[in-house]
C-alpha positions in Angstrom: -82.5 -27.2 -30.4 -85.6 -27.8 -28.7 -88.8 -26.9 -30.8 -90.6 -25.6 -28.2 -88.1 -22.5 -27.7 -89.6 -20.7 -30.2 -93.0 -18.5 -30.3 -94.1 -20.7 -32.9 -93.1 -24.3 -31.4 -94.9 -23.2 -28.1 -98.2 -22.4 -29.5 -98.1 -25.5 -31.4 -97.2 -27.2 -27.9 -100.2 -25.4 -26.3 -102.5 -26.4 -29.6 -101.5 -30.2 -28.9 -102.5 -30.0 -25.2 -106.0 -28.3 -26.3 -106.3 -30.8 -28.7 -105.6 -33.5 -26.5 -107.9 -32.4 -23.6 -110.9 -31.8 -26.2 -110.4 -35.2 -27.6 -110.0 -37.5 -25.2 -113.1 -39.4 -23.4 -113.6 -38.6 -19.8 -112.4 -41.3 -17.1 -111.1 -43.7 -20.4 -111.0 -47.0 -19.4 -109.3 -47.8 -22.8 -105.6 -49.2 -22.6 -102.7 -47.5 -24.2 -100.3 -49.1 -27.0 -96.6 -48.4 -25.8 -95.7 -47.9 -29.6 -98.3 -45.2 -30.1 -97.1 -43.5 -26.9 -93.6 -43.5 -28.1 -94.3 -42.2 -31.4 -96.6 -39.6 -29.2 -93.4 -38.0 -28.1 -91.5 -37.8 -31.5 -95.0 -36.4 -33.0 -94.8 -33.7 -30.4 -91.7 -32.6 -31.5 -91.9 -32.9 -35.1 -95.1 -30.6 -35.2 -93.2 -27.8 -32.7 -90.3 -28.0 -35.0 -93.1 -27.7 -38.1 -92.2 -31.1 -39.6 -95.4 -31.8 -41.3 -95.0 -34.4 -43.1 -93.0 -36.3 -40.3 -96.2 -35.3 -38.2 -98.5 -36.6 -40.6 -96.6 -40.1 -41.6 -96.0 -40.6 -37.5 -99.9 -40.0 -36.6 -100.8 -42.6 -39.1 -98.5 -44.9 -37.8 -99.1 -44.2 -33.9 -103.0 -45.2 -34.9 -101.4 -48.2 -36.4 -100.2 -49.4 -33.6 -102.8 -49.0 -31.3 -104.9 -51.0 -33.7 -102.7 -53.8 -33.7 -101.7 -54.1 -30.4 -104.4 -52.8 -28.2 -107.7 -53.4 -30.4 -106.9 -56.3 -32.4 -103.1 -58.2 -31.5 -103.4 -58.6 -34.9 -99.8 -58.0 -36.1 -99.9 -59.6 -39.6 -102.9 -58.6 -41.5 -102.5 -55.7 -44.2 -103.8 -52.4 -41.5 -106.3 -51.8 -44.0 -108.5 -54.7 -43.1 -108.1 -53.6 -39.1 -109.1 -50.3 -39.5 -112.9 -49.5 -38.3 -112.8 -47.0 -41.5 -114.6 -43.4 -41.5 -114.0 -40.7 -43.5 -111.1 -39.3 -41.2 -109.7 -42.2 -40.7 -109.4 -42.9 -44.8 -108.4 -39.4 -45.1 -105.7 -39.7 -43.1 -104.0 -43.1 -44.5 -104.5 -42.0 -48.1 -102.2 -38.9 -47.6 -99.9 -40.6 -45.4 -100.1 -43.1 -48.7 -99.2 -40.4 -50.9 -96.5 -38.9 -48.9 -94.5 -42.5 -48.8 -95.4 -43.9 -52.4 -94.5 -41.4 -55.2 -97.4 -41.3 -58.2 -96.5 -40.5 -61.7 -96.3 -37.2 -62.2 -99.5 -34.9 -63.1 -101.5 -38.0 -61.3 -104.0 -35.5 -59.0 -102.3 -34.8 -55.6 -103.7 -34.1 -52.3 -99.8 -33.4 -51.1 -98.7 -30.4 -53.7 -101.8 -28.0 -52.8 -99.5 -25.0 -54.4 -97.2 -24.7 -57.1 -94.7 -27.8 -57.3 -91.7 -25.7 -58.0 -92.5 -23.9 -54.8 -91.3 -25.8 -52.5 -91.9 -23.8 -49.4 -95.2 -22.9 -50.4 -96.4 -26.5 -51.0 -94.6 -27.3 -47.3 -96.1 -24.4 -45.3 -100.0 -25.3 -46.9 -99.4 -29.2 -45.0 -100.1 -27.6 -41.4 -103.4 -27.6 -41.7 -103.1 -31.6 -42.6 -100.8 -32.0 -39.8 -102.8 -30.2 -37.3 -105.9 -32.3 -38.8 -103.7 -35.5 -38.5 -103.1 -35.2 -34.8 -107.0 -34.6 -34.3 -107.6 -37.9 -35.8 -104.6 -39.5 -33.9 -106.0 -38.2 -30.6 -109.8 -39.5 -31.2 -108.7 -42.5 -32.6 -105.7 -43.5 -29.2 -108.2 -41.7 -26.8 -111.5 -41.3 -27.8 
């Protein structure tokens, strides 16, 4: 099934191109990391198909690898000690953090935003992370 049959999964297509074009510098002269591209295409469709999660967890690691191969060919070093940190960029590698490494449960959670035995409502209220994932994916690959 392709994503972007659907109402939904082609105004999600059409937010990622607006998204793109207002985040991206002019004329870049910046060089691309083949990995991060890759993962571009899989991102795309997990946030048509409304994967979240997958979106968030793949925009963290497509900024991942544009910092270790384009800005620093630094392939061993713990990411946190790459990263030129800001608040977005913490944001986004603390969630993605949370989603991957379980916490003990009633530990304060950035990742259940509604009722835990609501499944589906805890799910739908992670577009608004996804959506802010991609923004920092796009100004971090092409800003």
């Amino acid at each position: 099934m392709n994503p972007d049959n659907t109402d939904a999964g082609a105004e999600r297509r059409n937010w990622m191109s607006q998204t793109f074009d207002a985040n991206k510098k002019e004329k870049s002269e910046r060089f691309l990391s083949s990995h991060a591209l890759l993962l571009e295409i899989d991102i795309g469709h997990a946030f048509c198909a409304g994967a979240w999660v997958s979106t968030i967890v793949l925009a963290c690691a497509a900024i991942e690898a544009k910092v270790r191969q384009i800005d620093t060919e630094n392939y061993e070093s713990k990411i946190g000690a790459l990263l030129k940190w800001n608040s977005e960029l913490r944001w986004l590698t603390e969630l993605r953090n949370e989603i991957m490494h379980a916490a003990q449960p009633g530990t304060k959670s950035n990742v259940w935003k509604a009722n835990p035995s609501d499944l589906g409502a805890c799910h739908a209220a992670l577009e608004a992370d996804a959506r802010r994932a991609i923004t920092v994916m796009f100004k971090t690959l092409y800003g």
